[in-house]
VOGU-3710 file (C-alpha; in Angstrom, 3 decimals, decimal comma):
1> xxxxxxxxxx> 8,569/-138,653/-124,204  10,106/-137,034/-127,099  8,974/-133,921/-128,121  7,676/-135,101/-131,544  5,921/-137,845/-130,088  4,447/-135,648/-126,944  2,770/-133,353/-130,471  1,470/-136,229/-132,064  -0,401/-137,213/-128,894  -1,782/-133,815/-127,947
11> xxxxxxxxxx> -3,581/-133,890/-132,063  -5,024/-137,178/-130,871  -6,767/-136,176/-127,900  -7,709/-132,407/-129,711  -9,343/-134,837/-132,428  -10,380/-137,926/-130,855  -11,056/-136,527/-127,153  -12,376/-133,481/-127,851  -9,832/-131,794/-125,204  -8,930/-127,963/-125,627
21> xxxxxxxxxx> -6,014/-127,114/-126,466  -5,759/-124,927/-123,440  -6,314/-127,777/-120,910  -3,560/-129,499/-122,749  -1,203/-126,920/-121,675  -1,983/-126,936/-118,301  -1,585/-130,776/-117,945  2,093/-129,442/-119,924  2,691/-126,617/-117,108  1,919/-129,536/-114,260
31> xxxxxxxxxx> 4,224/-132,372/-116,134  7,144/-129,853/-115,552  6,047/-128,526/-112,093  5,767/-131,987/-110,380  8,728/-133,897/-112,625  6,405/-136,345/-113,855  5,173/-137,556/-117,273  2,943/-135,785/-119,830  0,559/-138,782/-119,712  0,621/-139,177/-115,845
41> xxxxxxxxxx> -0,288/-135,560/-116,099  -3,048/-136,252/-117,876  -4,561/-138,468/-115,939  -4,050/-136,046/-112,872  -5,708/-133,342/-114,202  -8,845/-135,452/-115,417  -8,765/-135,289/-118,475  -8,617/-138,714/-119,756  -8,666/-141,931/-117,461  -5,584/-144,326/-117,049
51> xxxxxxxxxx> -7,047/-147,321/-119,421  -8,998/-145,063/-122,225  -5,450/-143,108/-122,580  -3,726/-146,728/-122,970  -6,103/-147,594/-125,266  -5,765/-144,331/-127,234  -1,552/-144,728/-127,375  -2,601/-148,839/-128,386  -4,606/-147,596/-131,621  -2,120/-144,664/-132,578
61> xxxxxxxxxx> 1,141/-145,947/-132,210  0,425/-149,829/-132,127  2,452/-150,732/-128,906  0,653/-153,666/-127,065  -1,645/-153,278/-123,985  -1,545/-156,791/-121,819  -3,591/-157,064/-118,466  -0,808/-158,509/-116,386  -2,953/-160,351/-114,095  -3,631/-163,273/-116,059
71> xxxxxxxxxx> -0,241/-163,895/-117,552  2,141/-166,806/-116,545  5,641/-165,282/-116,355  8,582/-167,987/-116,546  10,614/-167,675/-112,907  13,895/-167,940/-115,081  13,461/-164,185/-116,329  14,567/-163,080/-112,639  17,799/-164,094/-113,711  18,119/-161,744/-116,427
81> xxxxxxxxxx> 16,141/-158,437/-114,655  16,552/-158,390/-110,753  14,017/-157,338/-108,384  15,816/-154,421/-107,676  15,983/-153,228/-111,698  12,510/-154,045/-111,980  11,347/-151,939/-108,920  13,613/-148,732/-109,829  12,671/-148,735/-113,850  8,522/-150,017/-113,049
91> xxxxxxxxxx> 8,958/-152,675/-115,408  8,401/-156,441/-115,034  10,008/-158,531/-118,104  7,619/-161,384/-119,673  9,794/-163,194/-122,472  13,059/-163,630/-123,886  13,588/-164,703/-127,305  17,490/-165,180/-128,871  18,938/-161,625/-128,334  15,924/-160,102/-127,477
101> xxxxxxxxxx> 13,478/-159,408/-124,312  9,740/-157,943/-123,873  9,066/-155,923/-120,859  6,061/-154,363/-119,975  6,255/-150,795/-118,730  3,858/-148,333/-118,252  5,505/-145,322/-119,869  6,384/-146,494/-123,453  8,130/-143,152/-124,613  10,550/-143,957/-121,465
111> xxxxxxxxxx> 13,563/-143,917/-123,815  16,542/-143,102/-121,048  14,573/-146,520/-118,984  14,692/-148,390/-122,539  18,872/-147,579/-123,142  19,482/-148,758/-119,822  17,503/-151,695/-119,730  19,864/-152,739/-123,174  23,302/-152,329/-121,567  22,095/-153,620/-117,998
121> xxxxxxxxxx> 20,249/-156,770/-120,233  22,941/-157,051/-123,277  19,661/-157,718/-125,522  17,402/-155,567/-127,548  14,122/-154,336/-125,646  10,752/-154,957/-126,907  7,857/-153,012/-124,886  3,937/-153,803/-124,013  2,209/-151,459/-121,839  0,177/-152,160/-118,480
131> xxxxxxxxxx> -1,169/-149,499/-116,161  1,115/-148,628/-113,050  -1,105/-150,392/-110,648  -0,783/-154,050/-112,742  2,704/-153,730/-112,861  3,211/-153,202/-108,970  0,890/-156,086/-108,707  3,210/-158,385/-110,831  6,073/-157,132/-109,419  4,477/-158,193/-106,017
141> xxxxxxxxxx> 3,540/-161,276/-107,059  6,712/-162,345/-109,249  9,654/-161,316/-107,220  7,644/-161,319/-103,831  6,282/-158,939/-101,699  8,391/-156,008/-101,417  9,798/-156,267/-97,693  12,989/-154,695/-98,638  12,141/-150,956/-97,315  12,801/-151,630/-94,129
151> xxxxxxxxxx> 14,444/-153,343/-90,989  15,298/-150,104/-89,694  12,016/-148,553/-90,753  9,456/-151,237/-88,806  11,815/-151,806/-86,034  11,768/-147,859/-85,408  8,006/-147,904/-85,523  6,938/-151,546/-84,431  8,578/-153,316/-81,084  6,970/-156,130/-80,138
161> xxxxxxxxxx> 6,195/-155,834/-76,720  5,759/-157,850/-73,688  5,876/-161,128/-76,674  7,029/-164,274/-75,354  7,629/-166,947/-78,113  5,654/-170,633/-76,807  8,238/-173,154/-76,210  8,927/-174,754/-79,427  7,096/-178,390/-79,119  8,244/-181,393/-80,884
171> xxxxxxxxxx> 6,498/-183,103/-83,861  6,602/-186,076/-86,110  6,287/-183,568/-89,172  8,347/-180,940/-90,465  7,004/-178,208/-87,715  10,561/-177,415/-86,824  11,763/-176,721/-90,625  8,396/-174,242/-90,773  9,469/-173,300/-87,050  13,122/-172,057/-88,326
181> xxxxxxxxxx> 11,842/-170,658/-91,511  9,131/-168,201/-89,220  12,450/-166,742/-87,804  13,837/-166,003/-90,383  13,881/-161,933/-90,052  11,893/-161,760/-94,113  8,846/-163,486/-92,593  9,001/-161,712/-89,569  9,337/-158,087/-91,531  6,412/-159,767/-93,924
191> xxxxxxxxxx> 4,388/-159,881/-90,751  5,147/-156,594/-89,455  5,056/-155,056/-92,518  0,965/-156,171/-92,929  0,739/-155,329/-89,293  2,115/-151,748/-89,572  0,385/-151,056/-92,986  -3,242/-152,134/-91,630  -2,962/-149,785/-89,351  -1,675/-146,705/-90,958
201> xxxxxxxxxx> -5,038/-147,589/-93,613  -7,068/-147,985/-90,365  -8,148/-151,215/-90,727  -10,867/-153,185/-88,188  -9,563/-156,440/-89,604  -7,168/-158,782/-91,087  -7,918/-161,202/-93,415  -5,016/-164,069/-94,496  -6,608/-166,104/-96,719  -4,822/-168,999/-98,334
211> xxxxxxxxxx> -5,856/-170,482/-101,775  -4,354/-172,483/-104,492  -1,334/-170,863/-105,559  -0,856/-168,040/-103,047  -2,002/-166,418/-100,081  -4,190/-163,387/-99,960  -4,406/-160,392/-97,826  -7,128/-158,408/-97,263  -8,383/-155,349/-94,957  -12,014/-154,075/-93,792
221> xxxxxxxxxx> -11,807/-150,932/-94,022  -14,964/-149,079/-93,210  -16,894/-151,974/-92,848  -15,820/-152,900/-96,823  -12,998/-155,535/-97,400  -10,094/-154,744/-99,871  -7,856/-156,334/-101,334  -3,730/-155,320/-100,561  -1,309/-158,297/-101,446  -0,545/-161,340/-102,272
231> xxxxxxxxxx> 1,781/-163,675/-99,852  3,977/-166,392/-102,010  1,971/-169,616/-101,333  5,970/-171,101/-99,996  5,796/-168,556/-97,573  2,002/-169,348/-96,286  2,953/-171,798/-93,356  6,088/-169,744/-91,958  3,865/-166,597/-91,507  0,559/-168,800/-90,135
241> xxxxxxxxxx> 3,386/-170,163/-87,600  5,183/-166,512/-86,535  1,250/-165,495/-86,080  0,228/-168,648/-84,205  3,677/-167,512/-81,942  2,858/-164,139/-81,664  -0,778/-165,163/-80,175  1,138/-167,850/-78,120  -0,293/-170,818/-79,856  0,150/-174,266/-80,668
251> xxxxxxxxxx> 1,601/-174,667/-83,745  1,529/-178,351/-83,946  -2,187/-178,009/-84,337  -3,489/-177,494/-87,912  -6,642/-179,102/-88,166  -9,215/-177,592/-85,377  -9,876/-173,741/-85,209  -7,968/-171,803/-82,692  -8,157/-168,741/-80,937  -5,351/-166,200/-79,388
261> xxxxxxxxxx> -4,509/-162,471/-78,753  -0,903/-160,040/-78,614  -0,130/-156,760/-77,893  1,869/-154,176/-80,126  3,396/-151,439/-79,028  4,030/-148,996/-82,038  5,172/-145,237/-81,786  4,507/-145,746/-77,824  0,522/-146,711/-78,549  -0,609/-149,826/-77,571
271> xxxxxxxxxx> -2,689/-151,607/-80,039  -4,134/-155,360/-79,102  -4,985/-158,085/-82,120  -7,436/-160,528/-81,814  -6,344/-163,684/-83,686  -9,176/-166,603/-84,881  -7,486/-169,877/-87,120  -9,937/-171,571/-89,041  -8,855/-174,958/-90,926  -9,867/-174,229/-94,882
281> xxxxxxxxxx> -9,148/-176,642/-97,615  -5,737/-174,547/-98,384  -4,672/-174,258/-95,294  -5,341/-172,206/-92,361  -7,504/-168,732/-92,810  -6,288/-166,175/-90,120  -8,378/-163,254/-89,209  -7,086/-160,276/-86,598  -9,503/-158,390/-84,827  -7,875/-154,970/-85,080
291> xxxxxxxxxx> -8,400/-153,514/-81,803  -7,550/-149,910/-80,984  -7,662/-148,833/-77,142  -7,067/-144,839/-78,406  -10,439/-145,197/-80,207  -12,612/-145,120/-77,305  -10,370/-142,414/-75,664  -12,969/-140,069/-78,207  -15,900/-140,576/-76,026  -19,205/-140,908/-76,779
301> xxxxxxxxxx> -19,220/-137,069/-78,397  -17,262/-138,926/-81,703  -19,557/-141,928/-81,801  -22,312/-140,063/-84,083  -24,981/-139,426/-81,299  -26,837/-136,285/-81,716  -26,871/-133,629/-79,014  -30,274/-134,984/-77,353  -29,713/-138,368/-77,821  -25,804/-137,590/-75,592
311> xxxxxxxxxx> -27,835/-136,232/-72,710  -30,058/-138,664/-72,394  -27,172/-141,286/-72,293  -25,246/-139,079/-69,883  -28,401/-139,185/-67,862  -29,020/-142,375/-68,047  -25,267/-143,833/-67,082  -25,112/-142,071/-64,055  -28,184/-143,317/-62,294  -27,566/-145,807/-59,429
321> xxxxxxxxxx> -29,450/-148,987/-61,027  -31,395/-150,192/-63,900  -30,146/-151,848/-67,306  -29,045/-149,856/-70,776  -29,178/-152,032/-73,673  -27,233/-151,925/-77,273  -29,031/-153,102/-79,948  -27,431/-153,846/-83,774  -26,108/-156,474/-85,767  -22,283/-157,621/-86,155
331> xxxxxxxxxx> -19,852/-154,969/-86,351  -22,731/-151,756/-85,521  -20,412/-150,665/-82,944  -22,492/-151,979/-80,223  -18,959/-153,291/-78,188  -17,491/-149,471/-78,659  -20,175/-148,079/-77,674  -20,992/-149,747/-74,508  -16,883/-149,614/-73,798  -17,171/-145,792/-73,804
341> xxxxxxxxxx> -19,691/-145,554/-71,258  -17,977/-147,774/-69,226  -14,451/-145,630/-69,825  -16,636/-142,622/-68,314  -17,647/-144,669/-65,514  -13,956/-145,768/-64,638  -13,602/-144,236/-61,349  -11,839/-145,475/-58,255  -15,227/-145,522/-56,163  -16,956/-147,806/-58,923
351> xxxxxxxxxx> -16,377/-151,578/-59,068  -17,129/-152,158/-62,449  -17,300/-156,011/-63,575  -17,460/-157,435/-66,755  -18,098/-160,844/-68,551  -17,341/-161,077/-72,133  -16,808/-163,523/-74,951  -14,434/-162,624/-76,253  -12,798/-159,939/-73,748  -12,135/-157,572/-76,853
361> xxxxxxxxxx> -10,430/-154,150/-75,000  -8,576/-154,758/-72,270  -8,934/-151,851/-69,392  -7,188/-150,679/-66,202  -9,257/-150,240/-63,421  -11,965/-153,169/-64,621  -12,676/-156,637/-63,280  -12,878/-158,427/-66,941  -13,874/-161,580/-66,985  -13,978/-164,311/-70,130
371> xxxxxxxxxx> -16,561/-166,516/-71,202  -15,856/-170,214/-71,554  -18,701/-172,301/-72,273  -17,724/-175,361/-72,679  -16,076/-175,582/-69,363  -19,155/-174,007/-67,466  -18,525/-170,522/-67,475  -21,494/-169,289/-69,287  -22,832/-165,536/-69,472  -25,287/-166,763/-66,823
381> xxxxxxxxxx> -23,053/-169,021/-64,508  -20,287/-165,468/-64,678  -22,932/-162,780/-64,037  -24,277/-165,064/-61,086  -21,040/-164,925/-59,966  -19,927/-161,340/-60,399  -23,048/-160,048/-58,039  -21,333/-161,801/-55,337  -18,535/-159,394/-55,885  -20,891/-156,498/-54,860
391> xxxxxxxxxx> -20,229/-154,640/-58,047  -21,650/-150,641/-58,730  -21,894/-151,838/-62,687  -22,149/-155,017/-64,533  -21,508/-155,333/-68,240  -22,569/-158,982/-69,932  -21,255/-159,135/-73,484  -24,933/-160,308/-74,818  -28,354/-161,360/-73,482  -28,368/-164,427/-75,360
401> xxxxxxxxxx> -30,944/-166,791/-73,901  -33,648/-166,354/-71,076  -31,413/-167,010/-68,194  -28,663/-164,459/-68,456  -31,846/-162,380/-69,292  -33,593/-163,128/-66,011  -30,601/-162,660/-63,867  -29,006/-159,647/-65,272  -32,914/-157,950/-64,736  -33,041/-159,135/-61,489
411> xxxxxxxxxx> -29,569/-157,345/-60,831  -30,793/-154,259/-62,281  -33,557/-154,409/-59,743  -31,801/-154,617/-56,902  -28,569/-151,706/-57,262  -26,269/-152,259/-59,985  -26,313/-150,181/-63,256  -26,222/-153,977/-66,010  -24,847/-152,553/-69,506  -25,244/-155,379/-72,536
421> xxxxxxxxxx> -25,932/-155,788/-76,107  -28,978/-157,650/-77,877  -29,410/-158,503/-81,580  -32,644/-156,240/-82,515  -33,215/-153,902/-85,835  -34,128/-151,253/-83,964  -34,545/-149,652/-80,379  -38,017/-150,593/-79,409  -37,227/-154,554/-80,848  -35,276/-154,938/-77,506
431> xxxxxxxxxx> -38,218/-154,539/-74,845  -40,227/-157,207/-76,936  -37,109/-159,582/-77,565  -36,716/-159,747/-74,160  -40,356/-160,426/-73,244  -40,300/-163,405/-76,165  -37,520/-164,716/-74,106  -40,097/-165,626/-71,250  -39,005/-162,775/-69,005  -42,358/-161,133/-67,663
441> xxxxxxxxxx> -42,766/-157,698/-69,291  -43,527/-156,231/-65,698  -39,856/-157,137/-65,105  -38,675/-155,697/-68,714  -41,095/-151,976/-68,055  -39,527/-151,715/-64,533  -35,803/-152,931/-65,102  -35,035/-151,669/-68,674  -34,145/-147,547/-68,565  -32,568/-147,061/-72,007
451> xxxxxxxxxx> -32,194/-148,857/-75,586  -29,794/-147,446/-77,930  -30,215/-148,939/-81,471  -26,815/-148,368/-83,966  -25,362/-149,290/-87,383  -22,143/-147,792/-88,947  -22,002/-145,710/-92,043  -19,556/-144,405/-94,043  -18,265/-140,904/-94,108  -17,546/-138,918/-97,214
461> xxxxxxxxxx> -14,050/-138,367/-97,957  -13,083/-134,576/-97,714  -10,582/-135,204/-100,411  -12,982/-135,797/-103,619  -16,108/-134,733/-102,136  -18,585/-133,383/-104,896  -22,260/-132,359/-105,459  -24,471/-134,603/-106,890  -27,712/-134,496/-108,276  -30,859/-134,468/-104,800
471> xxxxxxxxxx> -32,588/-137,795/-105,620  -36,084/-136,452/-105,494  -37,970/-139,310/-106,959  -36,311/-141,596/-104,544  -37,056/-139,565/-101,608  -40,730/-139,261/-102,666  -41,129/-143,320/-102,624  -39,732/-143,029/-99,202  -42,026/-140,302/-98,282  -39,193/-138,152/-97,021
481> xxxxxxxxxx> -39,982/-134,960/-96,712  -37,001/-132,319/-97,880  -36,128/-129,321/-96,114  -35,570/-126,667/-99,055  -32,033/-125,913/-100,531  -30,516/-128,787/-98,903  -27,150/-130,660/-101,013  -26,328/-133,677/-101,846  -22,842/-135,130/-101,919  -20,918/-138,198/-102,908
491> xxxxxxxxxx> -16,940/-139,175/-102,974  -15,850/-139,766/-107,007  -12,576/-141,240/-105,078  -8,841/-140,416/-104,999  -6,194/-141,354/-103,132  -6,826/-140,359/-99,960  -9,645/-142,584/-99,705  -8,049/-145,820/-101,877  -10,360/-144,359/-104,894  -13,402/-145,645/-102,369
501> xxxxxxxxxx> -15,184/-142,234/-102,280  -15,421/-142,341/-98,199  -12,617/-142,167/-95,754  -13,543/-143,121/-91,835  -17,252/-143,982/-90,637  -19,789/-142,285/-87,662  -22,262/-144,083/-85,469  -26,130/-144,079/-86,578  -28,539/-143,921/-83,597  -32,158/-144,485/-82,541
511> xxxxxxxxxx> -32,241/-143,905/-78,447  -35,291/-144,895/-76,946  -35,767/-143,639/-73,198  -37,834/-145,734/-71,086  -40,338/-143,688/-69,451  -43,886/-144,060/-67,598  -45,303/-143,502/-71,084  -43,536/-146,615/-72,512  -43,713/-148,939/-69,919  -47,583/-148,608/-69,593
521> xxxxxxxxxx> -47,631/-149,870/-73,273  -45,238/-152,429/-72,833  -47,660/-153,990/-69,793  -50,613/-153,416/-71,957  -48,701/-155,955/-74,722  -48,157/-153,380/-77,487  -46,443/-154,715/-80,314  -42,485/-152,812/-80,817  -43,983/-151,197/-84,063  -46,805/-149,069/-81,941
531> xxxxxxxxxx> -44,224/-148,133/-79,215  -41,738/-147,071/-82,174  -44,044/-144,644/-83,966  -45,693/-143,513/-80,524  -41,488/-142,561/-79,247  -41,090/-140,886/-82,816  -44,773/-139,010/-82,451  -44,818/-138,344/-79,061  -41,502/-138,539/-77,645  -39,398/-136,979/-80,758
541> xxxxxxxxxx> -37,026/-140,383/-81,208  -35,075/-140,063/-84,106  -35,367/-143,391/-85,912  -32,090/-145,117/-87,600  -33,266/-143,807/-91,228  -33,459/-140,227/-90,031  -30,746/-139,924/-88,649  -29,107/-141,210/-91,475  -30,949/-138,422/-93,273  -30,062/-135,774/-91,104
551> xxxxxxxxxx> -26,319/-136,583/-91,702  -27,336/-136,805/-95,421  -28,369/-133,320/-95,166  -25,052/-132,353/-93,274  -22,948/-133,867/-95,612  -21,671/-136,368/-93,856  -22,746/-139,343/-95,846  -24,173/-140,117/-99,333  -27,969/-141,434/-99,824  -26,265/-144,258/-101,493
561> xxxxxxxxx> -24,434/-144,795/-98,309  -27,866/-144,151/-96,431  -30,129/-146,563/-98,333  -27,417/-149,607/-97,624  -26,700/-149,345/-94,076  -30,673/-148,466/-93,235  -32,295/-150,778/-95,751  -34,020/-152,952/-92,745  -36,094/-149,576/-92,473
//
């Protein structure tokens, strides 16, 4: 930015923004520390945000703001600015008229970017403005997605391991044109490339979603999906096809869902996918199942419980018999949970057996068997088999119906420690789930030793973490009682944290021990609520909400964050 210009716009934002003068010249002292512009400055020093700052240079000095995302741009400009001029000067041209072309750039006092642009173009340059982030986009989207960093990089930090490709099988269609084009090593780096960059952002899953005019990818990341690119719809079958041959499927098969699994081996950590193909009107939707063996290596001390809820776990676990139950909808954690106890339980005197659908970590030293229903091979059918195996510990991926309920109680009763999961709201939901099932609540008060209740929230991000004002008339409605001086704090979002405000998530827990106490209620038929607030009374059970509080109070986690995840309460 010239110097004259660089004054004009600091009188602006003295008289329209209200900014001292003295806060100007420290966005001026960081603009020549870092190298980078006087507006990006700006913007880094919060003073003014990206758009209002557009719209300020828009008013004063009339240069165009576009939002690139709903313009067209005509594929024949690529001839004139390459991908590679477009990615070095942040620009993406839109239209060329006679001897002159528009670009859109995000910096319009660029000069030295403008003069080039003439003698690399041979026409005069006309500018718009977009934000940094729209342009990316566009360049994304126009040119395709940028794959070009890196052979060398991903093959340094991704090797696909122990992959055999399925035997390429013959069809009356063009399979073996989509077939050939999967090989090709830009679809294969695509792939990687998604791969890699889901989990550096520590992504659970991967969503490939194909729609009219291109294909979109999108992570979960703590719990919330995000958008990250969009695939060029010509490239949507080649990378459904190196997918389907990663998870050794068919690829002839397009029109029923499918399921598969691989390995990756990246940096020397193993990290397995899980890999579901569901026919959609645009094609086939892919979703991976990002699953990390390192994250159970934490233990149960970095799943969230608090210190008396941990010992009663660790004394429950390690009693010869009875059944522990996880309780909590889709994706509460229930699965990492109950694959950390049995990772403490992984000893070489324990024969520890497992049925599962799907088999989601894969462990040394377990029997792990998979669910198959429509050949026979229920939950039932497997654990009926397994306790002819004469196994210390059972775990049954869910007590779905009354007879994998009935059997896996009867084990309990008669020397084997049964671990499973149950979809309940809360801890004390389980006992009288199971009873509605048909099984006999004697069976239930003498079998069941522990129910462990979870959700997932959000943890603040350290990065942008700020006080915020205590919501007192909120927590009056919930007749939540405050302790005195406590903080509130909330993520404004940076960076770090993808501008989400929380970075990472903790467990939630309500652990209800099974005691005399409790079992003589559960034979007299009292209803879940009345053993609930006699555990909390009596028994000092934290319930899901205050725990959620008490991690309020720490810090940990926003009420906003609180009031979503525990909003059954």
């Amino acid at each position: 930015m010239s110097s004259r210009l660089k004054d004009k716009l600091i009188q602006v934002l003295i008289d329209t923004q209200k900014i001292e003068k003295k806060q100007l010249d420290e966005a001026s002292k960081l603009q020549k520390t870092k190298g980078i512009t006087f507006e990006k400055a700006l913007i880094e020093k919060g003073l003014i945000k990206e758009k209002d700052l557009f719209m300020l240079l828009v008013r004063e000095l009339n240069i165009p703001f576009i939002n690139l995302s709903k313009y067209k741009i005509d594929p024949s400009l690529q001839d004139i600015i390459s991908e590679k001029v477009a990615r070095e000067y942040g620009i993406i041209p839109l239209s060329v008229l006679d001897s002159t072309i528009t670009i859109a750039l995000s910096d319009p006092f660029n000069v030295f970017a403008i003069d080039d642009l003439k003698n690399i173009t041979g026409k005069d340059v006309d500018v718009v403005m977009s934000t940094d982030e729209e342009i990316k986009k566009a360049i994304d989207n126009y040119y395709g997605v940028d794959t070009g960093q890196s052979v060398t990089e991903v093959s340094k930090d991704i090797e696909l391991d122990d992959l055999e490709i399925v035997a390429e099988q013959e069809d009356e269609g063009d399979s073996d044109a989509v077939l050939d084009e999967s090989k090709k090593a830009p679809i294969i780096r695509m792939v990687n490339l998604v791969l890699k960059e889901a989990i550096r952002k520590r992504a659970s899953d991967i969503h490939i979603e194909p729609t009219a005019d291109s294909v979109r990818v999108r992570f979960r990341i703590d719990g919330v999906l995000q958008d990250v690119l969009e695939i060029p719809k010509n490239n949507q079958n080649a990378v459904i096809v190196r997918i389907k041959i990663m998870s050794k499927l068919d690829i002839t098969v397009s029109q029923i869902p499918q399921d598969g699994r691989f390995r990756l081996k990246i940096s020397n950590h193993e990290v397995d996918f899980r890999v579901s193909l569901l026919p959609t009107t645009f094609g086939q939707k892919i979703v991976m199942r990002v699953l990390d063996k390192g994250s159970l290596a934490v233990g149960l001390e970095g799943l969230g419980f608090t210190e008396r809820s941990l010992e009663i776990i660790r004394e429950t676990m390690h009693k010869p018999f009875g059944m522990m139950l996880v309780t909590g909808p889709t994706g509460s954690g229930k699965s990492t949970t109950l694959y950390s106890v049995i990772n403490q339980l992984n000893t070489e005197e324990r024969n520890i057996i497992t049925v599962e659908d799907p088999v989601e970590y894969q462990l040394d030293g377990l029997t792990q068997i998979q669910a198959h229903a429509e050949i026979g091979l229920t939950f039932s059918e497997g654990l009926r088999s397994i306790l002819r195996q004469s196994p210390d510990v059972v775990m049954v991926g869910e007590i779905r119906d009354y007879e994998t309920a009935d059997i896996a109680i009867k084990a309990s009763l008669t020397g084997q420690l049964v671990l499973s999961t149950l979809h309940t709201n809360d801890a004390a939901g389980a006992l009288t789930r199971l009873v509605d099932m048909g099984v006999e609540p004697f069976l239930v008060a003498s079998s069941v030793i522990l129910v462990s209740a979870q959700r997932l929230c959000r943890r603040i991000c350290n990065a942008c973490k700020e006080q915020v004002d205590t919501p007192i008339e909120k927590l009056k409605e919930l007749n939540y009682e405050l302790k005195p001086g406590v903080k509130f704090f909330e993520g404004k979002g940076c960076e770090t944290c993808n501008e989400t405000g929380y970075m990472g998530r903790m467990g939630l827990t309500e652990v209800l021990e099974i005691d005399d106490d409790i079992r003589e209620m559960l034979l007299d038929g009292k209803s879940s609520d009345a053993i609930k607030q006699f555990a909390q009374k009596e028994k000092g059970m934290l319930t899901l909400f205050q725990d959620a509080m008490l991690k309020c109070e720490q810090g940990l986690t926003s009420f906003e964050e609180v009031l979503r995840v525990t909003s059954d309460e």
